[in-house]
C-alpha positions in Angstrom: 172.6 114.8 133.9 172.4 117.5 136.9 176.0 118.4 136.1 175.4 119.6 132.9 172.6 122.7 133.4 173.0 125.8 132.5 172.2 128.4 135.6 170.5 131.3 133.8 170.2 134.3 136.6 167.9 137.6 135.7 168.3 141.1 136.7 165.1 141.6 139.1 166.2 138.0 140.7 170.1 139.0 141.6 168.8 142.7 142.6 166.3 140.8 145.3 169.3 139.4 146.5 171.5 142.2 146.8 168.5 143.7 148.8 167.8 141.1 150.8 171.9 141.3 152.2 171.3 145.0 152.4 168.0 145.3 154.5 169.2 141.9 156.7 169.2 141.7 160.6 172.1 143.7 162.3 173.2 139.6 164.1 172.9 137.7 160.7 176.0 137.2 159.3 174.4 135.9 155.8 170.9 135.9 154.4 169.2 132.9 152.4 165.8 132.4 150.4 163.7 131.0 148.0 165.1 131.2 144.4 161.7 131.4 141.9 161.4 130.2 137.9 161.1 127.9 135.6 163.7 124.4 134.3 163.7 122.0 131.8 166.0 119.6 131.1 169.1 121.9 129.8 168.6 124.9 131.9 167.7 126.3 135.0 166.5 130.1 134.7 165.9 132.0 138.0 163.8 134.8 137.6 163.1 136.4 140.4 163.5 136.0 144.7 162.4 135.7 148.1 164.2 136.3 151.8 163.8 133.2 154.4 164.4 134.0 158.0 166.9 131.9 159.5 169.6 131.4 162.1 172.8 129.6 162.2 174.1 128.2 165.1 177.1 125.9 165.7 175.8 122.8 163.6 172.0 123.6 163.7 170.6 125.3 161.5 167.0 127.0 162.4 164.6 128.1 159.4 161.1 129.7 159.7 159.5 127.0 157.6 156.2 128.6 158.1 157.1 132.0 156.3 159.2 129.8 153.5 155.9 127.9 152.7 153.8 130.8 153.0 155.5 133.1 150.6 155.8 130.5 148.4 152.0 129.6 148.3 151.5 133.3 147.3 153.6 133.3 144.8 152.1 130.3 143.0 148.8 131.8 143.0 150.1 135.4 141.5 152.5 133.9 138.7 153.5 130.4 137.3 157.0 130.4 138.2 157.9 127.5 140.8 160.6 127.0 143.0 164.3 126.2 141.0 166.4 126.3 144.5 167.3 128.4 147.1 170.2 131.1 147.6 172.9 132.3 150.0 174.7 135.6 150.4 178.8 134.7 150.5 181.0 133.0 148.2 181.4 129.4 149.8 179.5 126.7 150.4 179.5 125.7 154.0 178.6 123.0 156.4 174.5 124.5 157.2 174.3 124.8 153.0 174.1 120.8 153.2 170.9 121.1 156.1 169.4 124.3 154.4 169.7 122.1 150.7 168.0 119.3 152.1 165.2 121.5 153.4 164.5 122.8 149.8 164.7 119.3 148.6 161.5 118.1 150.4 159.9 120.2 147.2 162.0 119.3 144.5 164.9 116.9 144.6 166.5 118.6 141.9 167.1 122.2 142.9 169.9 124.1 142.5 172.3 126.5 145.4 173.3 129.4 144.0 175.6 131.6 145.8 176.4 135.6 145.6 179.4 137.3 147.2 177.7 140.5 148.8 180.6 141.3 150.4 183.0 141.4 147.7 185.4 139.7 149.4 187.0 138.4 145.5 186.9 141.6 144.2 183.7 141.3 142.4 179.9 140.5 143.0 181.2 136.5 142.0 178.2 134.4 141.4 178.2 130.7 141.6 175.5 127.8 141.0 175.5 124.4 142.6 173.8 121.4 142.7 173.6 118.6 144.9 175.1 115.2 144.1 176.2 111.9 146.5 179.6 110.4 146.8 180.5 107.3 147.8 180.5 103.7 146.7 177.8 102.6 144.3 174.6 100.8 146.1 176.7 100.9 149.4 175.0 102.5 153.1 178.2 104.9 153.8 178.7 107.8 151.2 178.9 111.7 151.6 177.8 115.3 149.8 179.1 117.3 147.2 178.2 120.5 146.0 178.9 119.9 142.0 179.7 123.3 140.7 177.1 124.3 137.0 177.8 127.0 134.8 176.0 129.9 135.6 175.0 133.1 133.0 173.1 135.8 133.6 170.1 136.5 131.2 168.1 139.3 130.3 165.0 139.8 128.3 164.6 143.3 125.8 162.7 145.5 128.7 165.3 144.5 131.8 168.3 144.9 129.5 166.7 148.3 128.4 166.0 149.2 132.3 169.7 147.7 133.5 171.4 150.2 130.6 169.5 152.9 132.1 170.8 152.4 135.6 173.8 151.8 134.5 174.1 155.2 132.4 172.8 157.3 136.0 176.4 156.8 137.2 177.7 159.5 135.0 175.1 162.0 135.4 174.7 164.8 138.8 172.4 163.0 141.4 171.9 159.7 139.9 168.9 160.9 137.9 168.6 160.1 134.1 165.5 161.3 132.0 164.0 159.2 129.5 164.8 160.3 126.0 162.8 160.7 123.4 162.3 158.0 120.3 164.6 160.3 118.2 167.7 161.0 120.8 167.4 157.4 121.6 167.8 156.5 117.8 170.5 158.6 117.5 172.2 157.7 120.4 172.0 153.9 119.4 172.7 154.9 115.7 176.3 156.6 116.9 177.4 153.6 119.2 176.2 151.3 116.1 178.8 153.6 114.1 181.3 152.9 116.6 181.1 149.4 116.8 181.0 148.9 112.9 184.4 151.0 112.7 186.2 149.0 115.4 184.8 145.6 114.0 186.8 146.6 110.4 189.8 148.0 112.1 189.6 144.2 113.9 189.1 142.4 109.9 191.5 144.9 108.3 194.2 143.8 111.1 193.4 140.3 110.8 193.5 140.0 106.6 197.0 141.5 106.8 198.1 139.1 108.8 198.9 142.0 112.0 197.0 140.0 114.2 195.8 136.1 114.6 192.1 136.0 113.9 189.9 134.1 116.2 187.7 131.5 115.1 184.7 131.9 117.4 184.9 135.8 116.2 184.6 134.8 112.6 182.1 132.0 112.8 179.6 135.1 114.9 180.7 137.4 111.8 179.5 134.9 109.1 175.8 134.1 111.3 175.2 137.9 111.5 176.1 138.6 107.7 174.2 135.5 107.1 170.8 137.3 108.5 171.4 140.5 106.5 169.2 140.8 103.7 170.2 141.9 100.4 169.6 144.9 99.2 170.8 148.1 97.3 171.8 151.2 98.9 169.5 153.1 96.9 166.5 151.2 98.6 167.6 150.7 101.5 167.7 154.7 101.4 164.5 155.0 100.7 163.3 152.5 102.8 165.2 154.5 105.5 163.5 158.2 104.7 160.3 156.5 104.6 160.3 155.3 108.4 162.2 158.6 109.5 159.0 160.4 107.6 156.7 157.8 109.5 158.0 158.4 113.1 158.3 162.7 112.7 154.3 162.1 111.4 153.6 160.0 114.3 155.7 162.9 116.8 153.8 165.8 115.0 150.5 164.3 115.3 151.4 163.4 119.4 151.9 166.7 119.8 149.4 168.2 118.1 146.9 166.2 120.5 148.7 167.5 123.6 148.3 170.8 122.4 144.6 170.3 122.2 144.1 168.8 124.8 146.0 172.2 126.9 143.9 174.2 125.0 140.8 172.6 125.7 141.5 172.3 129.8 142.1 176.5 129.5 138.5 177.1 128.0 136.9 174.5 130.1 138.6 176.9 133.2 137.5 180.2 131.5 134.0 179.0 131.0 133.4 177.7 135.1 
């Protein structure tokens, strides 16, 4: 069933949205386009986004068909991401989302509306996915629309969630900027918050086997799966094991370095020599 998909939303497909609303025309009260990715039968994940030109008027509802096509022809030919649905800044579903939908549906009768409040008009950046299903009495000629509403997550793979934690971490520093660190700052950077997490994880356990605090299930069953993974091993390996790598990875910076110095080197008598 429609009803039960799962509306999985990427980074680089929610930040084309947000600049879309920001870059729209001064008269457009809200901006729609062209949501791109892929679907099976469980999930529908959106992964990334293109603006639409349209205009809203009374009950009409004017769309630049020839610019939706076109961009979507290009993006078939770069990539093999199709169209999923279509998008539309705000946080409600209103009377021109049933003539936009039905536009979309000409290429797929199964896509999905997904709407972003830009405005922040709940307090938050609220997402919400829809999809289109008919009301009315079974094989009868009068029946209506309604906008079912699907659950809706956002996704990430390794390198966006790795780019999104870097944005993220610019907040806190003087002008927005944020270096890349190196492989050993980010190691211990990640080793301290692991350190962190582990100590507030046993404070949670310690809490719930004296009986301070009721222990949740869900908690417990994600505590067994990860424990489940960990190999078995003893601390005296896993020591070694450990120096080994660390040995590894200061080789592997020496030798970097090394080459960069050469490489300097090699530039200045190449310039002493001309």
């Amino acid at each position: 069933k429609m009803e039960s998909l799962i509306v999985v939303i990427h980074p680089v497909a929610l930040f084309s949205i947000v600049d879309i609303y920001e870059r729209r025309p001064e008269s457009a009260k809200r901006v729609i386009g062209t949501l791109l990715g892929k679907k099976d039968k469980r999930t529908v994940v959106i992964k990334t986004a293109f603006y639409v030109p349209h205009n809203e008027k009374d009950d009409e509802v004017a769309i630049d068909t020839d610019y939706a096509k076109q961009m979507l022809a290009l993006h078939k030919i770069s990539n093999t991401e199709t169209l999923v649905g279509w998008f539309a800044s705000g946080n409600e579903v209103t009377g021109h989302s049933v003539l936009i939908h039905d536009f979309y549906s000409r290429y797929d009768p199964f896509v999905v509306h997904v709407t972003m409040d830009t405005t922040l008009k709940s307090g938050q950046m609220e997402l919400k996915a829809f999809v289109k299903s008919k009301i009315g009495v079974p094989d009868g000629e009068a029946g209506g629309t309604i906008f079912t509403p699907l659950q809706c997550e956002i996704g990430y793979y390794e390198p966006e969630r790795v780019a999104v934690q870097h944005m993220l971490e610019c907040k806190f520093t003087d002008g927005g900027e944020l270096t890349i660190q190196s492989e050993m700052s980010h190691l211990e950077q990640v080793s301290v918050k692991m350190e962190t997490l582990l100590e507030k994880l046993l404070g949670y356990v310690e809490k719930v086997v004296k009986g301070e605090i009721e222990g949740d299930r869900k908690i417990g069953r994600y505590l067994l799966e990860a424990l489940s993974k960990v190999p078995t091993i003893a601390p005296e390996q896993f020591e070694a094991l450990l120096n080994n790598n660390m040995q590894d990875l200061l080789m592997v910076l020496y030798l970097s370095n090394l080459t960069k110095i050469q490489l300097t080197l090699g530039e200045q008598l190449s310039l002493l020599i001309a």
